[in-house]
N, C-alpha and C positions, 0 to 999 in steps of 0.2 A: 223370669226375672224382669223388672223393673230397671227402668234406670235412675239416677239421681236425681230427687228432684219430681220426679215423676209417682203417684200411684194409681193404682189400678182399684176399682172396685170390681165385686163378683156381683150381681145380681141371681139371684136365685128364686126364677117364678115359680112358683107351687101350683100344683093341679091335681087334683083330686078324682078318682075313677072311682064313682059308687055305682055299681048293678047289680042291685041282689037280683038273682037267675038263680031258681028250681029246676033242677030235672029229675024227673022221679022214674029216672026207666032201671030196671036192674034193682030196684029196691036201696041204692045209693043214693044219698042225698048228698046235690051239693050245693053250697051254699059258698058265693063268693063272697069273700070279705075282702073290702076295699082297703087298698095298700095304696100310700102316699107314694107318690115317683118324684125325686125331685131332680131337675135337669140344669145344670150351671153352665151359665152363657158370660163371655167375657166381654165387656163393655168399657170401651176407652174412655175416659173421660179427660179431655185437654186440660193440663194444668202448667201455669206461667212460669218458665224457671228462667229469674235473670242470673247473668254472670255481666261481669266488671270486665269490663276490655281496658288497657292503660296502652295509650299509644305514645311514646316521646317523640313529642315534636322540637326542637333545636329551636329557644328562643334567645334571639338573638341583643347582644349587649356592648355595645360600642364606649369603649373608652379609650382614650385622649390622651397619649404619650408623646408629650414633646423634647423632642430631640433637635440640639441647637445644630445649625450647619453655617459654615462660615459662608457669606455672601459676599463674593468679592465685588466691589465697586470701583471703578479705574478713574481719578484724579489727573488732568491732564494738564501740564504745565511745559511752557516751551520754554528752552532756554538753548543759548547760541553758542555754538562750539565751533571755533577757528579750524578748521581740518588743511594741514597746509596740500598745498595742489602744487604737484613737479608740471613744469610746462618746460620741454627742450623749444627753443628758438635756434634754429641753423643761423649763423653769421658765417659772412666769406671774411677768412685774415688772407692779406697774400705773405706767401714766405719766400722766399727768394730760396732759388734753388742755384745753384752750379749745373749745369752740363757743359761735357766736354764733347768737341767737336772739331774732327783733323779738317781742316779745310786743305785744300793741294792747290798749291799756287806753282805758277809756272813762271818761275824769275831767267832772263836769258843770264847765264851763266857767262862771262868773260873770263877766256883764256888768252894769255900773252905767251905768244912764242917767240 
């Protein structure tokens, strides 16, 4: 067999064997009669077989999808706000207090008899 793509030829040398040869012994005669040999020899002959290779390569395609995003931006503005402030101040008031207090006095008592 063959493969695809491929053939083979046969060549086929031919050769020829002619010798007429008498032998006369025995009163037999014989006389060779040349017969053709043919001998087949097998002979490669290189022949081109192309095939198609298809490789996919990923070619590559960039498009462009815009999508909004909000950008925030900060605007700065001052403005004055009264915040009131507790501040305690300690003052002294005097109060007038009451205490009471036995004092013991020693009065000379006068007795008349």
């Amino acid at each position: 067999g063959s493969l695809p793509g491929q053939t083979s030829q046969l060549q086929t040398p031919r050769s020829s064997l002619s010798i007429p040869r008498a032998d006369m012994s025995q009163g037999e005669v014989l006389i060779e009669v040349p017969q053709t040999l043919f001998r087949e020899k097998v002979v490669e002959v290189p022949t081109i077989c192309t095939q198609e290779l298809v490789r996919a390569v990923p070619k590559v395609e960039v498009h462009e999808i815009i999508k909004e995003v909000p950008k925030i931006e900060y605007q700065v503005t001052e403005r004055v706000v009264e915040v009131p402030e507790v501040r305690y101040v300690e003052k002294i008031v005097e109060v007038p207090e009451v205490h009471t207090q036995e004092i013991v006095r020693t009065v000379p008592k006068i007795e008349v008899q």
